[in-house]
C-alpha positions as CSV (number, residue, x, y, z in Angstrom):
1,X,-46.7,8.1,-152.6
2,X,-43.1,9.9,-151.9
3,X,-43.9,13.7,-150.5
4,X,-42.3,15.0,-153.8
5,X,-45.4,13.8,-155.1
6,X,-48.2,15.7,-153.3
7,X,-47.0,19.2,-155.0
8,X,-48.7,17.3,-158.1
9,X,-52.2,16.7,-156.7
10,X,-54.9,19.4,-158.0
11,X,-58.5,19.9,-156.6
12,X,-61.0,18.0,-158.5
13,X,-58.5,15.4,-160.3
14,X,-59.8,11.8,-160.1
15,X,-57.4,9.5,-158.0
16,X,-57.2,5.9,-157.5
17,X,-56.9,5.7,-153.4
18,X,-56.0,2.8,-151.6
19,X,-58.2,2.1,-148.8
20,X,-56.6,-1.3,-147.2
21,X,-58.0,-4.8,-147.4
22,X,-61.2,-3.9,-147.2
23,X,-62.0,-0.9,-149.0
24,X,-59.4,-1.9,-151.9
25,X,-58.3,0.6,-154.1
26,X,-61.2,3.0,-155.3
27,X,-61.6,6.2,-157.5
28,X,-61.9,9.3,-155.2
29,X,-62.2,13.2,-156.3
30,X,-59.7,15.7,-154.7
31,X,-61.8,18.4,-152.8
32,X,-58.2,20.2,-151.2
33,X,-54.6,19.2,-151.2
34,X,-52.1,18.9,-148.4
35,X,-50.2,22.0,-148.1
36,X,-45.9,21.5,-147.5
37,X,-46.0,22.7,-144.3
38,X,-48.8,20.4,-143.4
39,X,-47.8,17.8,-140.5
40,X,-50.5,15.9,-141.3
41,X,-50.6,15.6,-144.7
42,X,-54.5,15.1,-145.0
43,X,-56.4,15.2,-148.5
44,X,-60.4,15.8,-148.7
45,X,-62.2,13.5,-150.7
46,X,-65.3,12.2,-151.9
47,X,-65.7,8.6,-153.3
48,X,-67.1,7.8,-156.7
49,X,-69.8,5.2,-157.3
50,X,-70.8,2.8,-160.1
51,X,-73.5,2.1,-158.3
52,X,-76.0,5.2,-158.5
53,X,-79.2,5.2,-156.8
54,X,-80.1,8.5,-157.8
55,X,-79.7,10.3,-154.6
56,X,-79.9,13.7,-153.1
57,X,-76.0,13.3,-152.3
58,X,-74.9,12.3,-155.7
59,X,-73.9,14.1,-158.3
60,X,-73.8,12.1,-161.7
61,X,-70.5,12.6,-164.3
62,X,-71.4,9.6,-166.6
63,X,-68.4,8.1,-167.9
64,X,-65.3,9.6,-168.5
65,X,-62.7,8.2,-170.7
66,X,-60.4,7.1,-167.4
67,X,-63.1,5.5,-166.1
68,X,-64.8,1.9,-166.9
69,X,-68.3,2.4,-165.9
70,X,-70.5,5.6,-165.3
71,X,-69.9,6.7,-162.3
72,X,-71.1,9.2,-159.4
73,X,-69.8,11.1,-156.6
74,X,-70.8,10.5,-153.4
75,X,-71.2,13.3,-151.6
76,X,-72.1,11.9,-148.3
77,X,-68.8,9.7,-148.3
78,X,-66.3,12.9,-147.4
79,X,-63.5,11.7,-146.0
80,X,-59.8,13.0,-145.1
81,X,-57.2,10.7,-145.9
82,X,-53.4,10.4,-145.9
83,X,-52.1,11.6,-149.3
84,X,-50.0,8.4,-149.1
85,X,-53.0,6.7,-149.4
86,X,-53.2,8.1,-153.4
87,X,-51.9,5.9,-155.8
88,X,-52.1,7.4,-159.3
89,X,-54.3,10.2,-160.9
90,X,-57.0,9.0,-163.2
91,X,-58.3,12.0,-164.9
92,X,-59.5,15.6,-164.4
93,X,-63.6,16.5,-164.0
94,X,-64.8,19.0,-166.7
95,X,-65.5,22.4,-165.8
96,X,-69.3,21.7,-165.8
97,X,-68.8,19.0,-163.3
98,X,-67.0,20.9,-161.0
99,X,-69.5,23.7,-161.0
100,X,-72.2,21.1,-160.6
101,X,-70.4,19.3,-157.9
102,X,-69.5,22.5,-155.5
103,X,-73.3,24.1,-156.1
104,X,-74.5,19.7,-154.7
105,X,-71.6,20.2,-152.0
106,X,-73.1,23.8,-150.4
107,X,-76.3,22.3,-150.9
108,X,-76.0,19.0,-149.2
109,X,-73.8,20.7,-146.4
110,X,-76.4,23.8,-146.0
111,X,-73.4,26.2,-146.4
């Protein structure tokens, strides 16, 4: 991704992120954004999951259009990456969602 790029990224949009060999590219929810002055260019994430267990640190969206299979976010899985690591935006989370996914985040994080 080209720095022009990260002025475009918007909490809670869906993103495909490349993770390497390893983690291949996988669907990740925007918590913040880099901002322009920001050396390190770091975006907080948390992963989605197709493989839901039902657990305390997961918050359920079903299926989006954008998406091929229900899906969850894992709330457990926050991470900071390098905004180059985003490779295209997938969709946007409804307004439910994010309300349901901040109240899981305070709760899981005891803030």
């Amino acid at each position: 991704m080209n720095p022009s790029v990260i002025t475009k990224i918007n909490s809670f949009e869906v993103w495909l992120a490349d993770f390497g060999f390893i983690g291949k590219i996988r669907p990740v929810l925007i918590l913040s954004i880099p901002q322009e002055n920001d050396a390190r260019n770091l975006v907080v994430v948390l992963p989605l999951t197709s493989q839901i267990r039902g657990l305390r640190g997961e918050v359920n969206i079903g299926k989006p259009k954008w998406l091929p299979k229900q899906s969850a976010v894992n709330i457990q899985g926050i991470a900071s990456i390098d905004a180059n690591k985003l490779v295209r935006k997938m969709g946007k989370l409804t307004d439910s969602q994010i309300t349901n996914i901040k109240e899981k985040l305070c709760e899981y994080l005891s803030l």
